[in-house]
C-alpha positions as semicolon CSV with decimal commas, in nm:
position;residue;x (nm);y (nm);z (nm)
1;X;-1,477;0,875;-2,755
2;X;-1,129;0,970;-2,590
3;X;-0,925;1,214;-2,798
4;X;-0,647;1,091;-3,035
5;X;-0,329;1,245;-3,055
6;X;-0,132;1,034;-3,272
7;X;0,043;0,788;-3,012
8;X;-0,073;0,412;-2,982
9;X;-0,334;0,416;-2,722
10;X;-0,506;0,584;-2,488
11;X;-0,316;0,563;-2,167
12;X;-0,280;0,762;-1,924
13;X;0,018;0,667;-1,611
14;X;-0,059;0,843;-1,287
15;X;0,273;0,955;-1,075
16;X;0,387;1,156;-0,764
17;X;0,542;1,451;-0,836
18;X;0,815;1,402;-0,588
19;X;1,056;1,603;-0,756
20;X;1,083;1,823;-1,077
21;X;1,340;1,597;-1,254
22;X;1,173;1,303;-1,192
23;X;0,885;1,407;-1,319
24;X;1,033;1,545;-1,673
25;X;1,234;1,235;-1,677
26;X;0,897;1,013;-1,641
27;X;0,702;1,240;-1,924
28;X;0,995;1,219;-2,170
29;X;0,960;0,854;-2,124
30;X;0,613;0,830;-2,216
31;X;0,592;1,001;-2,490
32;X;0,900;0,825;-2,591
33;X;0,714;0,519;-2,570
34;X;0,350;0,629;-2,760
35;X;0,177;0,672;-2,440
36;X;-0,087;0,914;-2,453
37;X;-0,138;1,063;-2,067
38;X;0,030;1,156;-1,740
39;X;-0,168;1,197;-1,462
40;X;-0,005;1,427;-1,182
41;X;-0,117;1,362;-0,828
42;X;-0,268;1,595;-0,601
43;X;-0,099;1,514;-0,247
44;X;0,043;1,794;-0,135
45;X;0,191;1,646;0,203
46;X;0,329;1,359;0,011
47;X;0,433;1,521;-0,291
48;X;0,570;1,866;-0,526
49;X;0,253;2,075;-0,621
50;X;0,012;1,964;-0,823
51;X;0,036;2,224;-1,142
52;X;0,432;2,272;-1,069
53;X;0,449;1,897;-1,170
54;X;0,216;1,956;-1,503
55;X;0,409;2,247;-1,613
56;X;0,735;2,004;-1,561
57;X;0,546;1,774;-1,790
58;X;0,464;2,009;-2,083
59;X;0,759;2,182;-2,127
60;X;0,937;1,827;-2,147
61;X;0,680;1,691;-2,419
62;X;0,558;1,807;-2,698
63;X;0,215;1,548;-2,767
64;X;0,158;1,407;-2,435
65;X;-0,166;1,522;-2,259
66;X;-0,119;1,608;-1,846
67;X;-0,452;1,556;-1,656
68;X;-0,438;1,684;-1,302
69;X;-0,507;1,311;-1,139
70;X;-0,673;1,401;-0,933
71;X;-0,795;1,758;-0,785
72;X;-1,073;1,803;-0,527
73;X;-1,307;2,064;-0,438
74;X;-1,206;2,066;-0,095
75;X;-0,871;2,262;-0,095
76;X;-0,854;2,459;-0,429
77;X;-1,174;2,691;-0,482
78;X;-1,354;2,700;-0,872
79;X;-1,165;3,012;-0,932
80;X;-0,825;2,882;-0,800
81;X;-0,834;2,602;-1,022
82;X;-1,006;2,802;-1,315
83;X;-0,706;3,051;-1,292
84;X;-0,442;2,733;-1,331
85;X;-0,623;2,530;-1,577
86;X;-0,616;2,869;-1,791
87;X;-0,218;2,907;-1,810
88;X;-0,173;2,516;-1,870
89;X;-0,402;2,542;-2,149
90;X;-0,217;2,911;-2,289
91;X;0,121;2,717;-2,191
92;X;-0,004;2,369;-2,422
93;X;-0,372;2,400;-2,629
94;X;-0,479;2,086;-2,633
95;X;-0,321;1,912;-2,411
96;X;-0,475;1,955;-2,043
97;X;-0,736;1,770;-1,916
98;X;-0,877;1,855;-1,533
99;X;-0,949;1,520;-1,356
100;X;-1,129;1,581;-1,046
101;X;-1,293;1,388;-0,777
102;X;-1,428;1,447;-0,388
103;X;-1,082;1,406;-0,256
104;X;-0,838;1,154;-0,161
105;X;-0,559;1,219;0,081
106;X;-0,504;1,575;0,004
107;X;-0,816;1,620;0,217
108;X;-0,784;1,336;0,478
109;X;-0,458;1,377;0,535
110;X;-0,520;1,766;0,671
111;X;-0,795;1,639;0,861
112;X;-1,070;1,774;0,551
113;X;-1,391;1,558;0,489
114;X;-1,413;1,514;0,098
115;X;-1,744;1,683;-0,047
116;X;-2,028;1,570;-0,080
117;X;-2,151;1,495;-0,404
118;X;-2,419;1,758;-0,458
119;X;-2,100;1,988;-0,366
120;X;-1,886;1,806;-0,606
121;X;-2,129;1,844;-0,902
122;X;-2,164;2,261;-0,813
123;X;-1,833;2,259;-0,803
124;X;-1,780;2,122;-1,183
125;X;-2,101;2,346;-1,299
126;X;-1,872;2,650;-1,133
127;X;-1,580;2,544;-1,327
128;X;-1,694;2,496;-1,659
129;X;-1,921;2,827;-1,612
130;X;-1,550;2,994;-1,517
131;X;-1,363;2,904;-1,798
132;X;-1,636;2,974;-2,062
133;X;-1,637;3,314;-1,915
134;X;-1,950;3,310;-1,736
135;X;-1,982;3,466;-1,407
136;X;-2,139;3,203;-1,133
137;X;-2,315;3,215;-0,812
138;X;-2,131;2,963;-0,638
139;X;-2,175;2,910;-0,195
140;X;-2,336;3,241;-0,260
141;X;-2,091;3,456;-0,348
142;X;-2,149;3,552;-0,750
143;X;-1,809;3,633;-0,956
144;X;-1,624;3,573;-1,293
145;X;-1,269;3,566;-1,418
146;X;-1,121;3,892;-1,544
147;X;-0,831;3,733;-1,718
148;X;-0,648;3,958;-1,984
149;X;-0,699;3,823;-2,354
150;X;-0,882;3,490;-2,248
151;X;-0,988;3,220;-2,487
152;X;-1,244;3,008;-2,351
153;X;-1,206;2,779;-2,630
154;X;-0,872;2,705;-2,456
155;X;-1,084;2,557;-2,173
156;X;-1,009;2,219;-2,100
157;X;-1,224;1,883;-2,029
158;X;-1,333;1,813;-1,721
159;X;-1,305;1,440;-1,636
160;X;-1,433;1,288;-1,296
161;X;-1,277;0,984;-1,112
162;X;-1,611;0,761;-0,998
163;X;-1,633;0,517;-0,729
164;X;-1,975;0,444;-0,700
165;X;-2,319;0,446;-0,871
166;X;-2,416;0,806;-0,793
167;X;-2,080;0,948;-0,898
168;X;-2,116;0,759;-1,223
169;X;-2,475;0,911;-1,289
170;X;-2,378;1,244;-1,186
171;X;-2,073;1,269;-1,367
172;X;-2,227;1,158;-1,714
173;X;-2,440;1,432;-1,702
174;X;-2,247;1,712;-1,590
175;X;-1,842;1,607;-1,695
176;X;-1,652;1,517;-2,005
177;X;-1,514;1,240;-1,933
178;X;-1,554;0,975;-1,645
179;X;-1,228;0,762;-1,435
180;X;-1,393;0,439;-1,306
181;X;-1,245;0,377;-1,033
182;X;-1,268;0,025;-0,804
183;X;-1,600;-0,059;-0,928
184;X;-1,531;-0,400;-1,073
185;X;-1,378;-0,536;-1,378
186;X;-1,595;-0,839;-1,371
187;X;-1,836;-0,858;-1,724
188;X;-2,140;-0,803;-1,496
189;X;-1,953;-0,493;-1,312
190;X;-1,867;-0,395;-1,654
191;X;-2,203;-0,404;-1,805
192;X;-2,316;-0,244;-1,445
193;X;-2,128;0,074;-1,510
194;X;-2,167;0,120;-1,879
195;X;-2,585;0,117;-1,820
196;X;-2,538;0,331;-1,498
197;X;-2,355;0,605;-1,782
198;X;-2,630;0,525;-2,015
199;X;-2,944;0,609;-1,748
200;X;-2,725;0,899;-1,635
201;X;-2,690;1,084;-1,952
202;X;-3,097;0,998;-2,081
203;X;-3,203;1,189;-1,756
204;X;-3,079;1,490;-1,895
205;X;-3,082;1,413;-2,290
206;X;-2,720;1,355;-2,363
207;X;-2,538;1,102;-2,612
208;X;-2,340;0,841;-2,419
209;X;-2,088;0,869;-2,679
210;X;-1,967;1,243;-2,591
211;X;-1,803;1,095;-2,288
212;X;-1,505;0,944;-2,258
213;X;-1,452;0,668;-2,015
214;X;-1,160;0,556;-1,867
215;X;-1,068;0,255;-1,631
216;X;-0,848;0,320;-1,414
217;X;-0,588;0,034;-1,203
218;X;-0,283;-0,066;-1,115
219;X;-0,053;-0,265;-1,269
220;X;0,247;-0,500;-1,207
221;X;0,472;-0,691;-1,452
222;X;0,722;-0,820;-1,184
223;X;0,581;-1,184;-1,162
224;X;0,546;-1,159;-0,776
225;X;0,236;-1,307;-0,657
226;X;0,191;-1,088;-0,355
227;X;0,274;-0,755;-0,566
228;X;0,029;-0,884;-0,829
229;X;-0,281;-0,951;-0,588
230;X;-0,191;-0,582;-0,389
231;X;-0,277;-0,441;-0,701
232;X;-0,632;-0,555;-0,653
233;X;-0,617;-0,532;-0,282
234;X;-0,417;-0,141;-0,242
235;X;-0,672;0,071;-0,380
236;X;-1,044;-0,128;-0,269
237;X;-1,017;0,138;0,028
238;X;-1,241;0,348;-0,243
239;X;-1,564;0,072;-0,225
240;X;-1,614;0,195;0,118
241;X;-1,488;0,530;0,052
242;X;-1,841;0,735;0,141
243;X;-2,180;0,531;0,080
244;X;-2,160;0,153;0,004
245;X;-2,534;0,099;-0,116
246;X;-2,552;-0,011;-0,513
247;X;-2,143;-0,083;-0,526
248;X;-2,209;-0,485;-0,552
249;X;-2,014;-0,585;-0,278
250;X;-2,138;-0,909;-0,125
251;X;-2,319;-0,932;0,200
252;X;-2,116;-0,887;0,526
253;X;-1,847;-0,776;0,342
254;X;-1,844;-0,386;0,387
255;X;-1,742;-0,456;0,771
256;X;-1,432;-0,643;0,664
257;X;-1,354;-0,390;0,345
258;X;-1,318;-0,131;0,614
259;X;-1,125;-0,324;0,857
260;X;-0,893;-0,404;0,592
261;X;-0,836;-0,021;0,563
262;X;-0,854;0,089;0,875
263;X;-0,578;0,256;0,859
264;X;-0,508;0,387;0,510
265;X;-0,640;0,713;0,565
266;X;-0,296;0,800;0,752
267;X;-0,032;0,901;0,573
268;X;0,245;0,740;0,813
269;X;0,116;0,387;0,684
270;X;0,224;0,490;0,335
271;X;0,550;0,272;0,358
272;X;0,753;-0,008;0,173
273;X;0,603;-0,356;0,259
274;X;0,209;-0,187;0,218
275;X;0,120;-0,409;-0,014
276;X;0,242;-0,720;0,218
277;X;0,058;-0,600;0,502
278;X;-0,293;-0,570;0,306
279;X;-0,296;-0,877;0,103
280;X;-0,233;-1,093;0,422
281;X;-0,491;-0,885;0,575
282;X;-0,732;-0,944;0,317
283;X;-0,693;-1,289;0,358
284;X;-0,701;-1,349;0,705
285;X;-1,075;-1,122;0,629
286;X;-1,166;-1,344;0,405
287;X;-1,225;-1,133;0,163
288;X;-0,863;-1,145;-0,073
289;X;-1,037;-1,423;-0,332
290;X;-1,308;-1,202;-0,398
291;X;-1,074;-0,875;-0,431
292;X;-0,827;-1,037;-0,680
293;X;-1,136;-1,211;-0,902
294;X;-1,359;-0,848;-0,958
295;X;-0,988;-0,679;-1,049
296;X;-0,877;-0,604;-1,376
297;X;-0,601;-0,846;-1,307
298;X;-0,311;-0,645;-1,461
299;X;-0,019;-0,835;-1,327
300;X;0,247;-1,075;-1,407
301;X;0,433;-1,175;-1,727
302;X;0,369;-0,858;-1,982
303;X;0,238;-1,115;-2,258
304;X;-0,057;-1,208;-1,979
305;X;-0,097;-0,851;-1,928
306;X;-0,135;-0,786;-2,307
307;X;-0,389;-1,053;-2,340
308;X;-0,586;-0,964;-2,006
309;X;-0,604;-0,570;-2,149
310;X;-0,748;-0,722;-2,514
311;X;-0,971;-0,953;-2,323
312;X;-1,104;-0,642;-2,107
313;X;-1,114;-0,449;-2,460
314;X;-1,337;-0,665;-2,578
315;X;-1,589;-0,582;-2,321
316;X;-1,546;-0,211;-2,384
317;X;-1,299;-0,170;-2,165
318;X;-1,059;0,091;-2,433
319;X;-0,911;0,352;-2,214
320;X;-0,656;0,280;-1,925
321;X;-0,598;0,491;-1,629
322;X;-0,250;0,317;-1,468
323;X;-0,087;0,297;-1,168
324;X;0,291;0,194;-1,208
325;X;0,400;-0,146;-1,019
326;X;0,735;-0,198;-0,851
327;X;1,015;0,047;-0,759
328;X;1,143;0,109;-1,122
329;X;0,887;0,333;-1,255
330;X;1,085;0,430;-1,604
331;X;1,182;-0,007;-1,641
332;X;0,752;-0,061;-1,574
333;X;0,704;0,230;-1,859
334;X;0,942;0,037;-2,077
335;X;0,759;-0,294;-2,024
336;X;0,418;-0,145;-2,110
337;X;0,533;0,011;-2,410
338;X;0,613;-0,353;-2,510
339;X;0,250;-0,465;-2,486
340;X;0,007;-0,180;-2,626
């Protein structure tokens, strides 16, 4: 069950930190508007730092929760971000969450392979074991944190971004909270991942219910057909992100997933018109149709994005992880805060 803090619902908008007062401008605006989350990016390359950009955000707010959105294991050792997650936490109790994952382009785009998984699960084990104030044995070096009057009840959650089956299994057992990513928003994908969570936390004895689960997409309100369907085209690089065995996709199609995003891992692709370029892509693949129907479909008019979210609701779909749509990021906050 995600964690109330007095705003309408749990949502949580992911952003670039391209700048400080963007960012504070963006936070203020959220909370303004009952939202319960920002998510700061970890790009460094294509953004501000990561925890420059969450400080931004708590000093401009005063409920909003910041989750890092997300962090890898790759770049930023256990004690690294032990050591950060500490002075958020001292800086706003409460109101930090550590979202983490095997890495996306702050990896890549140096020319890093993301983890493994194995290394991703040690990784959160290290972490947790760090900010309870344990000392770990971690790639065989053992240490702990010496941190001057440190409260590890300050120590936040630990939620995990999940694009496949393994991830999902892992994650239940060993994280707080999971961020399903690209693995379908179809009932039967839906139902998929919510008894993938359920066999995942009865190998090791733990209540489903501990977790909480968030879905995360992007979203558009501008009404623009093409815009709409990138959203479900843009971020299906993650179905063929690592190992495509148990991730539903249809037979032939993992050839044509990966053509279509051939080249997203560069960061020179990254321009205006993206989103024109990959759903014409997709659909001279032949695979656009089947994209757009297994997306959450969050796009177009606001009042069929209201009635989309309920519909998803309905299937247990509660907690929304969002990607803004168009140019006008504060305009798109103003629109959602409209519909939940």
């Amino acid at each position: 069950m995600a964690v109330e803090n007095g705003n309408k619902r749990n949502i949580c908008v992911s952003v670039f930190p391209f700048n400080w007062s963007e960012v504070t401008e963006i936070a203020g605006a959220l909370e303004r508007t009952g939202i319960s989350d920002i998510g700061i990016v970890d790009s460094p390359l294509v953004c501000r730092d990561l925890y420059v950009g969450c400080v931004a955000s708590l000093l401009q707010t005063e409920k909003l929760r910041v989750q890092t959105a997300v962090t890898n294991p790759v770049t930023r050792h256990p004690s690294v971000t032990a050591g950060s997650a500490l002075s958020l936490c001292e800086l706003a109790p409460g109101r930090v969450v550590i979202g983490i994952a095997t890495g996306d382009s702050a990896v890549w785009g140096v020319g890093l392979k993301p983890a493994k998984l194995a290394e991703l699960r040690e990784y959160i084990v290290a972490l947790k074991a760090l900010l309870r104030g344990e000392e770990v044995n971690y790639r065989g070096s053992s240490f702990r944190g010496h941190w001057k009057d440190f409260d590890p009840a300050l120590a936040p959650p630990i939620y995990v971004a999940c694009s496949g089956p393994k991830t999902v299994k892992m994650s239940a057992q060993v994280a707080d909270g999971l961020i399903i990513a690209e693995m379908g928003y179809t009932p039967e994908d839906i139902t998929h991942i919510q008894a993938l969570i359920k066999e995942g936390c009865a190998e090791v004895g733990r209540d489903p219910s501990e977790l909480d689960v968030w879905w995360a997409t992007s979203t558009d309100f501008s009404g623009d057909s093409v815009q709409g369907m990138a959203t479900a085209v843009a971020g299906s690089f993650w179905i063929t992100w690592g190992a495509t065995k148990g991730k539903r996709i249809p037979e032939g199609y993992v050839p044509k997933l990966r053509e279509l995003h051939a080249d997203t891992h560069n960061l020179a692709t990254w321009e205006s018109g993206r989103a024109e370029v990959l759903v014409e892509r997709a659909a001279k693949l032949g695979v656009l149709d089947w994209l757009v129907a297994r997306s959450a479909r969050l796009y177009g008019p606001p009042a069929d994005v209201k009635a989309r979210m309920a519909e998803l609701r309905e299937l247990g779909v509660e907690n929304w992880y969002l990607w803004p749509g168009g140019d006008d990021t504060l305009e798109w906050i103003d629109t959602l805060g409209t519909i939940i």
